[in-house]
Structure formats: C-alpha cells, structure tokens
PAZAPA-4460 file (N, C-alpha, C; in steps of 0.05 Angstrom, whole numbers, plus 32768, in hexadecimal, padded with zeros to 4 digits):
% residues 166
    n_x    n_y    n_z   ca_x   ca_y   ca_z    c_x    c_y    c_z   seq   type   mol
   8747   87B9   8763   8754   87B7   877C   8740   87BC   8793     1      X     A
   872F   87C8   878A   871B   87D0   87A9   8703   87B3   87AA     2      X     A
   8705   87A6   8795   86F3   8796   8794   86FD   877F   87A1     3      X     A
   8719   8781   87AD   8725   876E   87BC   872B   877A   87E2     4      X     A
   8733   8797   87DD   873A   87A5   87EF   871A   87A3   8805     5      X     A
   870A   87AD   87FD   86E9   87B3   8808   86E7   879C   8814     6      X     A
   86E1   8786   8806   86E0   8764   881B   86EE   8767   882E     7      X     A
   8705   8761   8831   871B   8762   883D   8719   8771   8853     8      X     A
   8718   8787   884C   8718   879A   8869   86FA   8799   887C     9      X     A
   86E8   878F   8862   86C9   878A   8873   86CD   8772   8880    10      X     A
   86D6   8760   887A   86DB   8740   888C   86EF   8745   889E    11      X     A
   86FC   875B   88A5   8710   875B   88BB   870C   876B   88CD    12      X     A
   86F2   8782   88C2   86E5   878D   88D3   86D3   8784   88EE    13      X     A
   86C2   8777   88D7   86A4   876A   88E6   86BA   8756   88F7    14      X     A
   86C3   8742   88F1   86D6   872C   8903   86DE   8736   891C    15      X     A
   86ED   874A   8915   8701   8760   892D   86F4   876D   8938    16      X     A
   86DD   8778   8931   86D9   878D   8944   86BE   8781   8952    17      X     A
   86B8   8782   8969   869E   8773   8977   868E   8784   897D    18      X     A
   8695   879D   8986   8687   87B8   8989   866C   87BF   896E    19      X     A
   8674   87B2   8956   8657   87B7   8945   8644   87AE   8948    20      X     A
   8630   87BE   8948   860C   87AF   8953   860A   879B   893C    21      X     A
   85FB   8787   8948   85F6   8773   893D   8600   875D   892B    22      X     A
   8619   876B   891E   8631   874F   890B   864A   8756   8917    23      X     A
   8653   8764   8933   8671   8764   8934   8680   8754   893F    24      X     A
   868A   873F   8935   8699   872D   8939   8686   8706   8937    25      X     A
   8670   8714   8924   8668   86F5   8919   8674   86F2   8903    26      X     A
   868A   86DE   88FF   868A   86D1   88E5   8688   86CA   88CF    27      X     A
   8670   86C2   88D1   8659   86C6   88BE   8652   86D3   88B1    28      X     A
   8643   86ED   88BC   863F   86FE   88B1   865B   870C   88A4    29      X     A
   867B   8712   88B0   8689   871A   889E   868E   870C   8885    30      X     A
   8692   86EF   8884   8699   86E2   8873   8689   86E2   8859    31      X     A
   8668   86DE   8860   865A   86E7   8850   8652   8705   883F    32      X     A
   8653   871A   8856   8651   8733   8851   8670   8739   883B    33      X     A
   8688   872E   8842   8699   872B   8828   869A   8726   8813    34      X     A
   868D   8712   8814   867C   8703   87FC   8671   8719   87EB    35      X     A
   8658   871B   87F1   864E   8726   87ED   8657   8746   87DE    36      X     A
   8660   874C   87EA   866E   876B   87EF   8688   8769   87CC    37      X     A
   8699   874C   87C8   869E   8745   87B4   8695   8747   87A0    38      X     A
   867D   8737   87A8   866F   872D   8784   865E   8748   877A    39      X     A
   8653   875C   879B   864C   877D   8788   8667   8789   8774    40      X     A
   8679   878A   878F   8691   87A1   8781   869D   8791   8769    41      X     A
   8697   8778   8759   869F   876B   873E   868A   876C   873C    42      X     A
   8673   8776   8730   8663   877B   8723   864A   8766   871A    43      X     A
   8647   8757   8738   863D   8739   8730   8623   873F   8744    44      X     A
   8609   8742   872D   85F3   874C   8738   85DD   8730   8742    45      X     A
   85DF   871B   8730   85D5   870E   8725   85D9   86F5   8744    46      X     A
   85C2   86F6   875A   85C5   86E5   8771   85C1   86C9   8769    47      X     A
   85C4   86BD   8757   85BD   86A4   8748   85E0   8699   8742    48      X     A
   85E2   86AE   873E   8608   86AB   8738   8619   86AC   8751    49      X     A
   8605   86BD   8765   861A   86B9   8783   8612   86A2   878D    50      X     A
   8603   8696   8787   85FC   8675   879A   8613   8668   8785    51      X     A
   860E   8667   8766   8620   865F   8760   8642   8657   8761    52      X     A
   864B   867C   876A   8661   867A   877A   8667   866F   878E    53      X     A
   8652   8672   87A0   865D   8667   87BA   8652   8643   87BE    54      X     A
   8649   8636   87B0   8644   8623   87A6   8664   8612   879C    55      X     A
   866F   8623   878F   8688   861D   877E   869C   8618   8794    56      X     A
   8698   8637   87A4   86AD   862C   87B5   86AE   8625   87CA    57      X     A
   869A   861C   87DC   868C   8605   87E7   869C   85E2   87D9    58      X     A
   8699   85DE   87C1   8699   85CE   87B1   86CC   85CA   87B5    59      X     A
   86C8   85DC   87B6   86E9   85E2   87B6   86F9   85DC   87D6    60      X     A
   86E2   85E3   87E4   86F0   85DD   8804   86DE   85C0   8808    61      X     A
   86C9   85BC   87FE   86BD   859C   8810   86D9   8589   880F    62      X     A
   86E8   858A   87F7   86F9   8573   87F9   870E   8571   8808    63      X     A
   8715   858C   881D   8724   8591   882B   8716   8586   884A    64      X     A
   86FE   858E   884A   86F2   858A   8860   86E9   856F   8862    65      X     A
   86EA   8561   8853   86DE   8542   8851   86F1   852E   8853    66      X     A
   8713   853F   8845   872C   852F   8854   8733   8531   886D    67      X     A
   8729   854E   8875   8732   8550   888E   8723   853E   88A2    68      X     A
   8703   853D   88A1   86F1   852D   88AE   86F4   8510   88B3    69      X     A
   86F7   8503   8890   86F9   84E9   888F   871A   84E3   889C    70      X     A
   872A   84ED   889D   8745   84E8   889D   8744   84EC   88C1    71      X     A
   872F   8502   88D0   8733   84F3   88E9   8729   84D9   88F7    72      X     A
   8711   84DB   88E4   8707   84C1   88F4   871A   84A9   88E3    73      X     A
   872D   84A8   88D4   873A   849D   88CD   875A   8498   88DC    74      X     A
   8761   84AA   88EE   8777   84AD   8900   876B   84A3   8913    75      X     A
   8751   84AA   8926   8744   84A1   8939   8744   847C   8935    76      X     A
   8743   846F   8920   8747   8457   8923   875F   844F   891A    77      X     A
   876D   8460   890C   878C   8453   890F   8798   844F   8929    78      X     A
   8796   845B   893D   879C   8460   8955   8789   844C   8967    79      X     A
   8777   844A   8963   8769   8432   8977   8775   8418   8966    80      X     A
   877B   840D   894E   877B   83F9   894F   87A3   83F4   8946    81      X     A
   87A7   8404   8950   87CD   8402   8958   87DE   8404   893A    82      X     A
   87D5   840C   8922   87DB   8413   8912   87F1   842A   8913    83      X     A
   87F3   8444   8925   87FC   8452   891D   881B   8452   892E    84      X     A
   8812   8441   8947   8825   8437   8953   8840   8425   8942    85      X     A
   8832   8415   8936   883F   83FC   8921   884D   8416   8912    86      X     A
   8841   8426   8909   8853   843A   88ED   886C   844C   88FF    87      X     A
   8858   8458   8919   8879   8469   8926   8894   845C   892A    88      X     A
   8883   8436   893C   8896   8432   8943   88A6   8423   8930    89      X     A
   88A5   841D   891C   88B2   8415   8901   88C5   8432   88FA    90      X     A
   88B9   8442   88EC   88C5   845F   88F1   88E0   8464   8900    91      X     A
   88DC   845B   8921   88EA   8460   8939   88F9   8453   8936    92      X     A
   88F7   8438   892C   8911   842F   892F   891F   842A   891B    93      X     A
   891E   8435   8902   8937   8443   88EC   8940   8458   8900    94      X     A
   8936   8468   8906   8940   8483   8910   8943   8485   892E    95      X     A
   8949   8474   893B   894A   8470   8957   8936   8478   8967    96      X     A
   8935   8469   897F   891A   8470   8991   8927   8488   89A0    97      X     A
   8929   84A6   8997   892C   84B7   89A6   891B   84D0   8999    98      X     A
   8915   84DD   89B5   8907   84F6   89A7   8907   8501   898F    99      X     A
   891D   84FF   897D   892E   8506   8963   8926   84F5   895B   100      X     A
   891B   84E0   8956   8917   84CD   8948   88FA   84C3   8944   101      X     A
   88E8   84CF   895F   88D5   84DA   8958   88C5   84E9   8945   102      X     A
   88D9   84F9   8946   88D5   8517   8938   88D0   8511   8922   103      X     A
   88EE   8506   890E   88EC   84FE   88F6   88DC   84F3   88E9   104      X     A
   88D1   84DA   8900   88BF   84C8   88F8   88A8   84D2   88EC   105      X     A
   8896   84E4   88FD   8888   84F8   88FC   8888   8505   88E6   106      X     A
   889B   8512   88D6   889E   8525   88C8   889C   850E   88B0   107      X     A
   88A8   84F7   88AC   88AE   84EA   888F   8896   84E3   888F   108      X     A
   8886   84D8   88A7   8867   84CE   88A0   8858   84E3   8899   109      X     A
   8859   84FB   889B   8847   8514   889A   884E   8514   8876   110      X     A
   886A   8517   886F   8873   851A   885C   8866   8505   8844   111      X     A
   886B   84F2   884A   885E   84DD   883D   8841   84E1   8836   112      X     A
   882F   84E2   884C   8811   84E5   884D   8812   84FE   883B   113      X     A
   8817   8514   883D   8818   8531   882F   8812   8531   880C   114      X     A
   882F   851A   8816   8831   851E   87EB   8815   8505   87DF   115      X     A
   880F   84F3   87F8   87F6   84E5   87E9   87DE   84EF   87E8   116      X     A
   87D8   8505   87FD   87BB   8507   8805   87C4   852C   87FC   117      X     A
   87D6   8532   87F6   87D7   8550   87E8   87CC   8568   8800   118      X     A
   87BC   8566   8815   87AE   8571   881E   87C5   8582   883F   119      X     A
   87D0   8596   8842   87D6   8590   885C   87C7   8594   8874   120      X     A
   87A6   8599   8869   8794   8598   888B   8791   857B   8884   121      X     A
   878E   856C   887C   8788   8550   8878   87A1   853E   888B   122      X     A
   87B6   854A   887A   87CF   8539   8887   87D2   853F   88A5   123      X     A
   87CF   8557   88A7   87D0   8569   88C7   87C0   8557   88D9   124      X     A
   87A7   8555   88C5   8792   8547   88E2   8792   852B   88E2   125      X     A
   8799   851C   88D1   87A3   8504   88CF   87B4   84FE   88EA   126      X     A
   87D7   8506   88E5   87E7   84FC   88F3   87E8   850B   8905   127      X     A
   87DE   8524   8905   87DE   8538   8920   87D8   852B   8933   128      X     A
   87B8   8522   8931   87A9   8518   8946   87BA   84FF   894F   129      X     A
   87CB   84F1   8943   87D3   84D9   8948   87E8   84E1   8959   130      X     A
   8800   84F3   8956   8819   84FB   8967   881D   850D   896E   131      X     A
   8801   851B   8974   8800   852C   8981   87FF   8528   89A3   132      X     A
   87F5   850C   89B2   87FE   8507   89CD   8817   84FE   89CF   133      X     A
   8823   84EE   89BC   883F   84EB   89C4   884E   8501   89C4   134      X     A
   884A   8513   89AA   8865   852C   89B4   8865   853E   89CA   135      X     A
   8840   853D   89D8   8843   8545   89F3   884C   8538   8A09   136      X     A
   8852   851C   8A08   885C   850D   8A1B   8871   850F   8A1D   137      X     A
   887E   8518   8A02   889C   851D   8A02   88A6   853D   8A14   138      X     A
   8896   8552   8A16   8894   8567   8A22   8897   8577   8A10   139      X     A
   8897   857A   89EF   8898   858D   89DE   8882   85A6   89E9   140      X     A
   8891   85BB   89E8   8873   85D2   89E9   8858   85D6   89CE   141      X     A
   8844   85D8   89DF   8832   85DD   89C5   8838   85E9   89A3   142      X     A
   884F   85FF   89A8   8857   8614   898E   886C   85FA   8982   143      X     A
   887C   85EA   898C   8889   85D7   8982   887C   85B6   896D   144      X     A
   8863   85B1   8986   8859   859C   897A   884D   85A1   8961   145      X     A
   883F   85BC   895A   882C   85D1   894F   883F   85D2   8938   146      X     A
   885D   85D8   893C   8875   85D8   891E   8877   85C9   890C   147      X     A
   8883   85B7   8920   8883   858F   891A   886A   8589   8908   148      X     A
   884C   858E   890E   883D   857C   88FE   8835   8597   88E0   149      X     A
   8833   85AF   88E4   883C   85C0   88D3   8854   85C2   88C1   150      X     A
   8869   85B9   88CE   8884   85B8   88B8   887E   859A   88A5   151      X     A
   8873   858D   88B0   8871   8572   88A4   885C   856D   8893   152      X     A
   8849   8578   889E   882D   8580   8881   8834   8589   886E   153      X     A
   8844   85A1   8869   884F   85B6   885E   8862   85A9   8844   154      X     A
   8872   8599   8856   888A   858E   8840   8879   857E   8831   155      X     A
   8863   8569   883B   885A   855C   882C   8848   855C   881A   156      X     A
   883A   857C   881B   882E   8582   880D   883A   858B   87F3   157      X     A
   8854   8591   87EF   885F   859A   87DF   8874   8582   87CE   158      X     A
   8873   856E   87D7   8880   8551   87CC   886E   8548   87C2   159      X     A
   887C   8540   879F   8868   852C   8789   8865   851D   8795   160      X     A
   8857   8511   878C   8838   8518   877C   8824   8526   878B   161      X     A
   881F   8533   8785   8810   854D   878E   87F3   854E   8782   162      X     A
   87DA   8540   8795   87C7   8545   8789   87B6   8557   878F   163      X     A
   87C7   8573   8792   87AD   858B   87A4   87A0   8597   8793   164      X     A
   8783   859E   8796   8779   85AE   877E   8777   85C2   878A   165      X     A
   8765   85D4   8779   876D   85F5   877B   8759   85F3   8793   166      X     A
***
C-alpha cells in the first residue's frame, strides 16, 4: 500500500504546492519523481528496467495520442471540405432541424465514432472540434457543450465493438 500511497501524495504535492524551491508545481518533475519514487518503494533497482517501464508505457498512451493528433487534423478537413456538414445535416433531418435535434445528432455521431475508434479523447477531438461552434451558436453554456461531447464519447466508448486496449 505505501508503494502506491508515497507516489501519490509526492505527485500531488510537488503539482500543488508552488512554494517548493526548485520542483514546486513543475510537472515534470512530479510525474517523474513518482515514477521514480514507485519503482524504489517495489523494489525495482535495476535503471535499465525503469527506461523499460516507462518505454512500455509511453508505448500504451502513443496510441491514444496519435488518435487524438491524427483524428484532428482529420476533423480540420472534414470541416473545410463540407463533410461534416453533409453528416449533421443528414442527422438533422431524421431528427428535425431544432436544437433537440441537434443534440441527438451529435450524440449518435459521437456514439457511432466511439464504438469504431474505441478511444473517447479520439472521439472527443474528432467531433468536438467539429460542433463545438455550432453548439455555441446555439447559446449552450460552456459546462453544457463540455456534457454533450463527454456524454457522447462516453456512451460510445462503451458500445460493441470495442477496440480499447489497456
């Protein structure tokens, strides 16, 4: 338990508190100094094995970060070349052209994308970026629009076929 507890409270330290000379409130240094602070308190002496680790899991987030990346410059041209327009307003008009029908639209496309691409920062930054100026044009407040593309990642992340890895 302390070999979980010790990280933990050292990465929420250094983060939180700015008042420490020289690492209080870099990042960095907590995230690493956690690290670190881990692989002592489990008994992992061997710095050949901590590149290893963090190599691994490096290896476990790139694919998160590379959908997220590729998938915006991939929204960025759905949107210039009127693609995503063609999908809302197809969407819009099963479900009527009203704010409500927006919404839905929104949510079944999020939903859809979710269960293909498994990912919900992927899906988030995908269709986020895409309806994210319309739901402000609609006057939704930020904590609303912020639900909407969160409730809709969410569901879809959890609808088969589900290709998330660990």
């Amino acid at each position: 338990m302390v070999v979980v507890i010790v990280p933990i409270l050292f990465l929420m330290l250094v983060s939180a508190v700015k008042k420490i000379p020289l690492i209080g409130g870099n990042l960095i240094v907590a995230f690493f100094g956690a690290g670190v602070l881990a692989l002592l308190l489990g008994g992992v002496y061997n710095p050949i094995t901590w590149g290893n680790a963090w190599l691994t899991g490096l290896g476990r987030v790139s694919f998160i970060v590379f959908i997220v990346i590729f998938g915006s410059i991939f929204s960025a041209l759905e949107v210039k070349s009127g693609a995503m327009d063609t999908v809302l307003n197809t969407l819009r008009a099963i479900f009527g052209h009203t704010a409500q029908g927006l919404i839905l639209a929104i949510l079944i496309a999020m939903y859809l994308g979710g269960s293909l691409v498994g990912t919900v920062a992927a899906v988030g930054a995908v269709i986020g970026i895409l309806v994210v100026p319309a739901l402000d044009d609609m006057g939704l407040s930020p904590e609303l629009i912020c639900a909407i593309i969160v409730t809709g990642g969410s569901l879809g992340a959890i609808m088969p076929p589900d290709f998330q890895r660990d």
